[in-house]
VOBA-1610 file (N, C-alpha, C; in pm, whole numbers, padded with zeros to 5 digits, always signed):
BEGIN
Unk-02031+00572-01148Unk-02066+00690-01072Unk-02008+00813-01145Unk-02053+00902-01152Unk-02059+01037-01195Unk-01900+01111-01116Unk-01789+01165-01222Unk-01706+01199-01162Unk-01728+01286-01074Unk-01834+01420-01084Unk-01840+01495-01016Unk-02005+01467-00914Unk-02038+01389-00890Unk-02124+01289-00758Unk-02059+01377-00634Unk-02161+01473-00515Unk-02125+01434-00390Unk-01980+01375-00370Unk-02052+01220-00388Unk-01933+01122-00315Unk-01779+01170-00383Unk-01804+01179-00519Unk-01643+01184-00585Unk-01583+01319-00558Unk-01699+01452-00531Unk-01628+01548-00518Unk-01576+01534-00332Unk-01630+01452-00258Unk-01530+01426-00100Unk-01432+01411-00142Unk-01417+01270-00224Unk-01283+01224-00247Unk-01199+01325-00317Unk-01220+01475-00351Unk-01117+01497-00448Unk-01078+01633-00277Unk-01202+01637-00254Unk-01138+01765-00089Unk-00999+01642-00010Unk-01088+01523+00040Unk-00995+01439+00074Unk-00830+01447+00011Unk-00830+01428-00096Unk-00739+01436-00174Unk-00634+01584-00175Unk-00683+01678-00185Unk-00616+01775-00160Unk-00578+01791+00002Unk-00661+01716+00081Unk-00641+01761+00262Unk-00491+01644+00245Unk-00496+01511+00205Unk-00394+01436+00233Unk-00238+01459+00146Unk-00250+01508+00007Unk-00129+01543-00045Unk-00079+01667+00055Unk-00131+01735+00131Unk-00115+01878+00169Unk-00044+01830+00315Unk-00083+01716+00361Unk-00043+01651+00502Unk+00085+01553+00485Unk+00146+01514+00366Unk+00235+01427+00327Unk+00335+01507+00257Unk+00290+01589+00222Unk+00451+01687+00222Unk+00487+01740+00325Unk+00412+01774+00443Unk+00527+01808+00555Unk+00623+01717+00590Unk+00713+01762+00598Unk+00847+01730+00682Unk+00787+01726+00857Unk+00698+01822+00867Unk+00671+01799+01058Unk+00554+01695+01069Unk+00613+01621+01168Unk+00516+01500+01193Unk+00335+01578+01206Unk+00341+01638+01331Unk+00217+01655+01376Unk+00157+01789+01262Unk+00189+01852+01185Unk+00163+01860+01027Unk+00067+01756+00996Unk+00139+01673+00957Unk+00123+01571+00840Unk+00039+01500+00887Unk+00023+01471+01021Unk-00078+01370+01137Unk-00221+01491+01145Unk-00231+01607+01163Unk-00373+01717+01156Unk-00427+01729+01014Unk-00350+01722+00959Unk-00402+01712+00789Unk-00437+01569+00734Unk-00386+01454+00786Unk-00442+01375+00766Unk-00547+01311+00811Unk-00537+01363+00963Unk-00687+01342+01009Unk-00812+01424+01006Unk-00770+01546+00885Unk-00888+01573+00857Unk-00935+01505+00717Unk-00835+01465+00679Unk-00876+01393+00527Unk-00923+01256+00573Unk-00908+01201+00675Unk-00945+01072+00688Unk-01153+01154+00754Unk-01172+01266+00850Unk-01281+01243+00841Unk-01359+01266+00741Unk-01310+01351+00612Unk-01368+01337+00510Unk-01430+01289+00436Unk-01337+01143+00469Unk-01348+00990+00383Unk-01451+00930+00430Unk-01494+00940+00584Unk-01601+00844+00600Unk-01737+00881+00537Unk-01737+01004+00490Unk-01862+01047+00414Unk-01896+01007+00308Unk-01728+01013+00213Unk-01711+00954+00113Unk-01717+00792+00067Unk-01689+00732+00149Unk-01691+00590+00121Unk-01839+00550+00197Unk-01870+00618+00274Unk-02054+00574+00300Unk-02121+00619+00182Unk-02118+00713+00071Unk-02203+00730+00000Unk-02161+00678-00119Unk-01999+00607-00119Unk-01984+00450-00204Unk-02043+00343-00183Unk-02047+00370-00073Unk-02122+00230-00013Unk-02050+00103+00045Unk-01929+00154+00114Unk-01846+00084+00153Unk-01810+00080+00365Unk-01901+00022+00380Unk-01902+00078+00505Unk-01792+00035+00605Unk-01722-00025+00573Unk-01593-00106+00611Unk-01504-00010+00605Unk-01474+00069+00450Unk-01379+00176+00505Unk-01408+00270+00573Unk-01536+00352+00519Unk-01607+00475+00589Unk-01556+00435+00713Unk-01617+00299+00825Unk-01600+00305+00960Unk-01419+00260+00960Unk-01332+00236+00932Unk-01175+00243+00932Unk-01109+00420+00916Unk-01242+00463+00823Unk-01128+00587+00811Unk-01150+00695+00921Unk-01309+00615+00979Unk-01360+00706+01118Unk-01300+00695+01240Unk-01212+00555+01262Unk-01100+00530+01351Unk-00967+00607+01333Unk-00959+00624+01195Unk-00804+00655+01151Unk-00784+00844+01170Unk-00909+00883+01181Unk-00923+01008+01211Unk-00899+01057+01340Unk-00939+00964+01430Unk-00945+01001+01580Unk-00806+00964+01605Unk-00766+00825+01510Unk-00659+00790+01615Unk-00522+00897+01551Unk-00535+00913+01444Unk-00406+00980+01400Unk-00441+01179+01426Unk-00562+01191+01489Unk-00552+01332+01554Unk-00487+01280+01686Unk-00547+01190+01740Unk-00482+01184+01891Unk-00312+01189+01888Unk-00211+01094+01771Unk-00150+01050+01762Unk-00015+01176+01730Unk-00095+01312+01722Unk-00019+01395+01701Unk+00046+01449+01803Unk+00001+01435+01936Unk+00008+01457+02093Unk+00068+01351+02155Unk+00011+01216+02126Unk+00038+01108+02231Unk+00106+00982+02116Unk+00195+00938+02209Unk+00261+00827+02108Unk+00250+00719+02267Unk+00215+00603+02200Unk+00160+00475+02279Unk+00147+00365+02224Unk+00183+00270+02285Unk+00193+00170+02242Unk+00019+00069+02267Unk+00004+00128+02397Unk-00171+00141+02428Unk-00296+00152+02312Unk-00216+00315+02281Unk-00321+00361+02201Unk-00344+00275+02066Unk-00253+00240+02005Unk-00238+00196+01931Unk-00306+00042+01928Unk-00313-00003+01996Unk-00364-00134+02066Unk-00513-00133+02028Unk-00558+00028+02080Unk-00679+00044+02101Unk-00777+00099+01964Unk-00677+00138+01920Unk-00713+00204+01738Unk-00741+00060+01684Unk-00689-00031+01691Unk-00603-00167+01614Unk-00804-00216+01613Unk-00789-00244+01787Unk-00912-00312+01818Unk-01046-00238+01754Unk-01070-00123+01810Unk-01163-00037+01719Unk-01218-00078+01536Unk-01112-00032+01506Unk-01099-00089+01337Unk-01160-00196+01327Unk-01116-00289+01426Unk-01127-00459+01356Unk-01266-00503+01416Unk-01314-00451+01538Unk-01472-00461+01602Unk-01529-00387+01535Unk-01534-00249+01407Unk-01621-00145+01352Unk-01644-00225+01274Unk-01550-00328+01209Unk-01550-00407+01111Unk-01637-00507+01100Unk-01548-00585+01217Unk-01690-00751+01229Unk-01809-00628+01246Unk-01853-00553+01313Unk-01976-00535+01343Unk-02095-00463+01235Unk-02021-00430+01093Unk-02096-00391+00976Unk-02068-00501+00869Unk-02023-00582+00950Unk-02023-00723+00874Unk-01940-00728+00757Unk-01805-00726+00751Unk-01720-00641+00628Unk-01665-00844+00640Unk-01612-00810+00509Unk-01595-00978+00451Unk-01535-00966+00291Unk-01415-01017+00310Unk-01325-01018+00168Unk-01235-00876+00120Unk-01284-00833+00022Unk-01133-00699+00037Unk-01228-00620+00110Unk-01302-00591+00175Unk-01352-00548+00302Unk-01265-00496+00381Unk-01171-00625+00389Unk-01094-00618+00550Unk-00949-00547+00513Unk-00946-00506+00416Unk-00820-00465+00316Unk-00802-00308+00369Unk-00901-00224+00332Unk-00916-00070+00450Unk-00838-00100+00582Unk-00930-00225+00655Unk-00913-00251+00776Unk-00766-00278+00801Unk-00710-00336+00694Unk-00543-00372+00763Unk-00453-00248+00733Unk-00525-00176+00618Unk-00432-00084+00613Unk-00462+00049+00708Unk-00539+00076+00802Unk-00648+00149+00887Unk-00539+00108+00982Unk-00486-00006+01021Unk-00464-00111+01131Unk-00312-00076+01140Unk-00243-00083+01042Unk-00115-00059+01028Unk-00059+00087+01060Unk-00137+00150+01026Unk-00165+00319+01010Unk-00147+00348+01129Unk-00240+00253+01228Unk-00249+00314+01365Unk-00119+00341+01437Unk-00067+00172+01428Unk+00007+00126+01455Unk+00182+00202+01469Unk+00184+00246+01324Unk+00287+00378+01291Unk+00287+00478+01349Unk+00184+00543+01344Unk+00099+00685+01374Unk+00160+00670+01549Unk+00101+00571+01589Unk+00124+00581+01792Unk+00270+00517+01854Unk+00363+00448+01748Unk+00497+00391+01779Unk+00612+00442+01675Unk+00548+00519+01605Unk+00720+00511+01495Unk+00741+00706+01479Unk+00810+00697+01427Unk+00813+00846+01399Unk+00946+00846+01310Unk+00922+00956+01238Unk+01007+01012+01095Unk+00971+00916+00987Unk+01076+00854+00960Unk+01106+00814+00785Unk+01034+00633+00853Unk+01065+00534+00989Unk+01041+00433+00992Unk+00908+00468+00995Unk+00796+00552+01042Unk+00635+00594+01063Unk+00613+00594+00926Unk+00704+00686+00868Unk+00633+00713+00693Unk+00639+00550+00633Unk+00718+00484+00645Unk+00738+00295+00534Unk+00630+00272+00579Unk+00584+00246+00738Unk+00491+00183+00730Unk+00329+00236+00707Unk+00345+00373+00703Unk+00222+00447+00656Unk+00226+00396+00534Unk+00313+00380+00466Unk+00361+00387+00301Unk+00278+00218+00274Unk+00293+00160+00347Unk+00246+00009+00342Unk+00068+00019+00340Unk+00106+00098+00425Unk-00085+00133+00470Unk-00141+00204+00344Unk-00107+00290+00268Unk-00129+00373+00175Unk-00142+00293+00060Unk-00054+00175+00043Unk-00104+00036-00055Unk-00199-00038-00081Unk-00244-00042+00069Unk-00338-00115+00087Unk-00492-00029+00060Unk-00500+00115+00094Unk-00580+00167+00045Unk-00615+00230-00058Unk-00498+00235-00141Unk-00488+00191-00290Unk-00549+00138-00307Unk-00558-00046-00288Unk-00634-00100-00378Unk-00785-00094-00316Unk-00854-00043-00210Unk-00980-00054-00175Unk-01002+00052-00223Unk-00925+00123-00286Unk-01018+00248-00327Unk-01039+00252-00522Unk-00922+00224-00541Unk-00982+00108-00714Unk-01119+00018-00704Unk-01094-00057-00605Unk-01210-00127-00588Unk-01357-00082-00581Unk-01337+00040-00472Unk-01486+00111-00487Unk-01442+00167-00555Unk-01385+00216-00646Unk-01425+00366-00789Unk-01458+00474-00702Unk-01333+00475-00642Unk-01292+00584-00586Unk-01209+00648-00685Unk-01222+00754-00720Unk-01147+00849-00876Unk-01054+00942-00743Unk-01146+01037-00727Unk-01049+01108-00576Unk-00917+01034-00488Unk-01006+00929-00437Unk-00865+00829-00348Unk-00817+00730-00415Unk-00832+00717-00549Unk-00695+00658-00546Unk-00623+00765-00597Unk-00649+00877-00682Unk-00563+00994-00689Unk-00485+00997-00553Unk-00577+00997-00480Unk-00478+01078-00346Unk-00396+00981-00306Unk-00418+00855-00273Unk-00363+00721-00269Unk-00185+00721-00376Unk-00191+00709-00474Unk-00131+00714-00554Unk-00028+00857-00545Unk-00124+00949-00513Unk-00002+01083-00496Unk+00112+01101-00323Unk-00038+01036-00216Unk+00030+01009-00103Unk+00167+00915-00135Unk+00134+00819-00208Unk+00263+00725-00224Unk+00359+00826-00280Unk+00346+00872-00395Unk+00446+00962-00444Unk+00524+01093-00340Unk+00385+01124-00293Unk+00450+01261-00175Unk+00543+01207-00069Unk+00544+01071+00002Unk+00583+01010+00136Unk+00737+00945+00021Unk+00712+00899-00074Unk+00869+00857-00070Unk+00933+00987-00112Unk+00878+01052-00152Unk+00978+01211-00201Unk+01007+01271-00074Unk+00934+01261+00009Unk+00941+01320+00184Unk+01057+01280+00238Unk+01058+01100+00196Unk+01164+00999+00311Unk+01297+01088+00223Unk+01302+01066+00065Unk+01422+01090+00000Unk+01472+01212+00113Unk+01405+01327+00040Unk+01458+01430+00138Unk+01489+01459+00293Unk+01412+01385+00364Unk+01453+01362+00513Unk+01555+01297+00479Unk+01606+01202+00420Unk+01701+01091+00467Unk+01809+01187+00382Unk+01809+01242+00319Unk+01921+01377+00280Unk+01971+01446+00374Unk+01864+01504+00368Unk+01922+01605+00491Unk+01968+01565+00585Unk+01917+01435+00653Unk+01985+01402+00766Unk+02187+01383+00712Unk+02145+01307+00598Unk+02277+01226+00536Unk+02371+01387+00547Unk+02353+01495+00493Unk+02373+01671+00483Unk+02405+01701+00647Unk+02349+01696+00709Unk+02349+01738+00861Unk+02449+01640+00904Unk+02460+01506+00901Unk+02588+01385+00969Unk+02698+01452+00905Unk+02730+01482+00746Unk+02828+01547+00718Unk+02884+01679+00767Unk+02786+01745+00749Unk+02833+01857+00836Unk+02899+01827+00997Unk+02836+01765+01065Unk+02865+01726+01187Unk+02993+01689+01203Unk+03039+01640+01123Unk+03145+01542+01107Unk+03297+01622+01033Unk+03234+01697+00969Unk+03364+01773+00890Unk+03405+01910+01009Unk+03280+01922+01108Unk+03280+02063+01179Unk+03402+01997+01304Unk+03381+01873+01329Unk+03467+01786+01447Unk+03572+01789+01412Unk+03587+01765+01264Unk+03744+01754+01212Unk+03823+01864+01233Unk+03727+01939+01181Unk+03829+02053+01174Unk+03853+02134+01275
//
C-alpha cells in the first residue's frame, strides 16, 4: 500500500491524536485524545481491510470516552463483551483476535485502574496492537504503537518521580 493512501494518511492523524494523549500526565487528557485516535482508526483499519480491529477500535473509542467520567467495573464488563461479540460477528479468526485482546485489556484499565497501574496495563494493550498493526502494514500505527510505548513508559518514569519527589518532600517537611 502506498505510504501516503487515504488509509495510511488516518493512520499518521491517528498517530499524532495518540502520542498527543500519552504524554499527559492527566488521566481524562490522555483518555479524550485517545478516544479520538481510536475513532480514527476504525476508518483506517476498514480501508486495510481489517475489520476485527476497525470494529475493536470502534468499542475502544466509546469505551475510553466514557471512561474519562465513569470508572466501573460494569462498564468495563460491557466494553469486554462488545469487543468480543463485534468480533465473533465479522467473523475475526487467528491474529484477528489479537486487536481484540488488546481492545479488551484497554477496557478493562481504562474503567478500573488509574495512574501508573492503568498505564502497565494500557502498556500491555499497546503490545498487542503493535503487532496487529505490523501485521496489516499499518506504517502510521505501528509508528504510533511503538511511540505510545515509548510516551507511556516515559509518563510512568516521571509520575513515579514525582511522586518518589513529593513522599520526600512530605517526609523531610514532618521532620523538621
Amino acid at each position: 500500500m502506498h505510504p501516503l493512501s487515504p488509509a495510511q494518511l488516518l493512520g499518521y492523524l491517528a498517530l499524532v491524536l495518540g502520542v498527543s494523549g500519552f504524554l499527559q500526565r492527566d488521566d481524562r487528557r490522555l483518555k479524550l485524545l485517545v478516544s479520538a485516535e481510536c475513532f480514527v482508526l476504525v476508518a483506517h483499519f476498514a480501508l486495510l481491510g481489517r475489520p476485527s480491529a476497525s470494529t475493536s477500535a470502534l468499542v475502544s473509542g466509546f469505551r475510553t470516552g466514557l471512561s474519562a467520567w465513569y470508572r466501573s467495573a460494569w462498564l468495563a464488563a460491557a466494553a469486554v463483551a462488545a469487543t468480543v461479540g463485534l468480533a465473533v460477528a465479522v467473523g475475526t479468526t487467528g491474529a484477528g483476535w489479537i486487536p481484540v485482546a488488546g481492545s479488551s485489556l484497554g477496557g478493562v484499565a481504562l474503567f478500573t485502574l488509574r495512574g501508573i497501574p492503568m498505564r502497565l496495563v494500557v502498556l500491555v494493550s499497546t503490545f498487542c496492537w503493535l503487532v496487529n498493526d505490523v501485521l496489516a502494514g499499518s506504517i502510521g500505527g505501528t509508528v504510533l504503537e511503538s511511540l505510545i510505548a515509548t510516551a507511556s513508559i516515559t509518563t510512568m518514569v516521571r509520575m513515579a518521580l514525582a511522586a518518589r519527589a513529593e513522599g520526600a518532600a512530605e517526609t523531610e517537611g514532618a521532620a523538621g
